[in-house]
N, C-alpha and C positions, 0 to 999 in steps of 0.2 A: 625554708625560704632560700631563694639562688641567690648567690652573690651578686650583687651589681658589677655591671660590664665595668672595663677598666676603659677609660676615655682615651687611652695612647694608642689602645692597638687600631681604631679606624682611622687616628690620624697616618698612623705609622703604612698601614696600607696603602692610604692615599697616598702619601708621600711617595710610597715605593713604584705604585704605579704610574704616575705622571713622572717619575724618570724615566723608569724604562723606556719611557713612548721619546725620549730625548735622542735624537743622536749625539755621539762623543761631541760633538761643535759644540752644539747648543749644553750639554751639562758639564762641559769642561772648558770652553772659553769662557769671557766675559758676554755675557748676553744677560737682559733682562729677564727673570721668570717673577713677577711678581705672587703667584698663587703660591710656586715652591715656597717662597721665601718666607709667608705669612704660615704654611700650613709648618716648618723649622721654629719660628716664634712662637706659635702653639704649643708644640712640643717641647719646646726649649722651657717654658711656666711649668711643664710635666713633671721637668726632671726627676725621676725615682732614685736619682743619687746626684746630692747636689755638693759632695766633695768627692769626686771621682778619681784624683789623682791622691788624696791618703791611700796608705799602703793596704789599708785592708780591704780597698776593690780591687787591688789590684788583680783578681782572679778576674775581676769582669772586663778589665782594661788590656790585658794585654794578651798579646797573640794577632793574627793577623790581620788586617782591614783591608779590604777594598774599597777605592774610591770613586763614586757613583757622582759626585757633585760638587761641581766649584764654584760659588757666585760669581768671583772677578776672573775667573781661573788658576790659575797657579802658575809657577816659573817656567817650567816645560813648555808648557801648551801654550802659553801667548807669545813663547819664542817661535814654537810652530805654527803657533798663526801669521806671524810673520813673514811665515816661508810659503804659504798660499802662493800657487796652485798646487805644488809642489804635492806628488800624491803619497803624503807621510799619512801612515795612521799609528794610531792608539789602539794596540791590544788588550795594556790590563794597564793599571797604576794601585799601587799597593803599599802600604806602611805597616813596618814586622814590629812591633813592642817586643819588648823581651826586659828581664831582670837582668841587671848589668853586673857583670864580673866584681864590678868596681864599685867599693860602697858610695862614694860622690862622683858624679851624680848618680843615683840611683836606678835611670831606665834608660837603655840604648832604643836609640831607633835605625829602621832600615827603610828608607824611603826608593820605592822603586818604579821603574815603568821597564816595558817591554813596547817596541817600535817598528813598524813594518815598512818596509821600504821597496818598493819595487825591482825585480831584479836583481837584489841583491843581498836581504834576506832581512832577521831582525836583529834590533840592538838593544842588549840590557842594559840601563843604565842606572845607579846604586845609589845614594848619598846615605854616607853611615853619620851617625851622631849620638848626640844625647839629649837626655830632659833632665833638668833642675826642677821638681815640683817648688814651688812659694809653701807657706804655711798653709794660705788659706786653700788649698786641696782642691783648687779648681784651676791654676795655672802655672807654667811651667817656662823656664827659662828653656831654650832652644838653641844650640848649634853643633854643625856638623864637620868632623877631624877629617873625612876622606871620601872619593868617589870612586867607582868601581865602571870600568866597560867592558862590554864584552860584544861580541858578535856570534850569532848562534843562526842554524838554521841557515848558513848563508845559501845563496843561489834556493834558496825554499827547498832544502835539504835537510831532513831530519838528522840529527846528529855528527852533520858537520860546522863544527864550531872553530872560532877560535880563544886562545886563552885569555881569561878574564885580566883587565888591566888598570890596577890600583894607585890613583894617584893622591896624596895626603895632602890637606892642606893647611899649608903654614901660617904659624900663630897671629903673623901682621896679617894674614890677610883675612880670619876667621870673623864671619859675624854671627852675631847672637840676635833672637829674634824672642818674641812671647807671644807662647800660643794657649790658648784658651779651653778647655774642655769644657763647654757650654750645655752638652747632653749625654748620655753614657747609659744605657740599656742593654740585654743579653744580645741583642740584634743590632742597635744601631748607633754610632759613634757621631757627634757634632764638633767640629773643632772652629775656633774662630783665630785668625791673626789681628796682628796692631791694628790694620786697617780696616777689620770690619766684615774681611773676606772669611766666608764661611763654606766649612767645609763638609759633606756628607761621607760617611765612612760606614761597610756593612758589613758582618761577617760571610763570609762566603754562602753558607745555609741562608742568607735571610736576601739572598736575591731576588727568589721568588715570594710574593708574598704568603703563597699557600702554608712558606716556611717560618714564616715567626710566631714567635712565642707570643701564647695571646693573656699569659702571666699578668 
């Protein structure tokens, strides 16, 4: 007898491809998707690890994500909505986990985007930090010590850049935020903030859906 299908991967599918069909506006501003958001709630009752951030996922947690989806969008992108008409785009926006140097807190993050600008070429922009997991292994205290810029590709020039420029920031000014790992799978990350704003995150391999694990 075959094993019975696992009910995450058709949602996970779906999920994937009514993003793709999104442009950056629509799955990175605040915009309404009511279907996304029900078919993440689905998912979310799935959870195949429902303490994600204990230490012994951490194989499944950390390493690189890409960011496919923001309900209310994020700080970036509502600043650049802002700047409408203005022809800024989004190339990629990425968060690096990694095990931290430092035994407290225990996980650095590298929060990133890359930004195209007409003319003039793109800009990497960095936000390093940390996570405080809580006990209960689903969330984590959140802030970040420094920010990195760079200019790369200027004039859309392969490998003329300039040097990356790190600025740290100071203890009065630092805030802490708590974020949520609400879903966690060998493919796809969910993160939520204080307010509710949820976030999609994917390993690079599971952009196409041909490519995830149907585990």
């Amino acid at each position: 007898m075959s094993a019975p299908a696992n009910p995450r991967h058709p949602l996970k599918t779906q999920l994937l491809q009514r993003l793709q069909g999104l442009g950056w506006e629509q799955a990175l501003l605040a915009s309404a998707q009511p279907e996304i958001d029900e078919i993440i709630h689905r998912l979310e009752a799935l959870n195949p690890i429902p303490h994600p951030l204990e230490e012994s996922h951490w194989p499944a947690l950390l390493g690189t994500w890409e960011l496919l989806y923001a309900s209310q969008g994020t700080v970036l992108t509502r600043q650049l909505g802002n700047l409408r008409p203005l022809p800024i785009q989004i190339k990629r926006i990425w968060q690096r986990l990694t095990r931290s140097v430092q035994a407290s807190p225990p996980i650095a993050t590298e929060n990133g985007a890359v930004l195209s600008l007409p003319l003039v070429g793109e800009i990497t922009a960095i936000a390093q930090g940390t996570w405080q997991p809580y006990e209960e292994g689903e969330s984590a205290n959140v802030s970040f010590g420094s920010f990195t810029l760079q200019s790369t590709r200027i004039f859309g020039i392969a490998g003329l850049h300039l040097p990356p420029v790190t600025v740290p920031v100071l203890d009065v000014l630092r805030r802490e935020a708590l974020w949520i790992t609400s879903y966690l799978d060998e493919d796809l990350r969910f993160g939520r903030g204080a307010t509710g704003n949820v976030f999609v995150f994917c390993r690079s391999r599971a952009a196409n859906p041909q490519f995830l694990n149907k585990s």
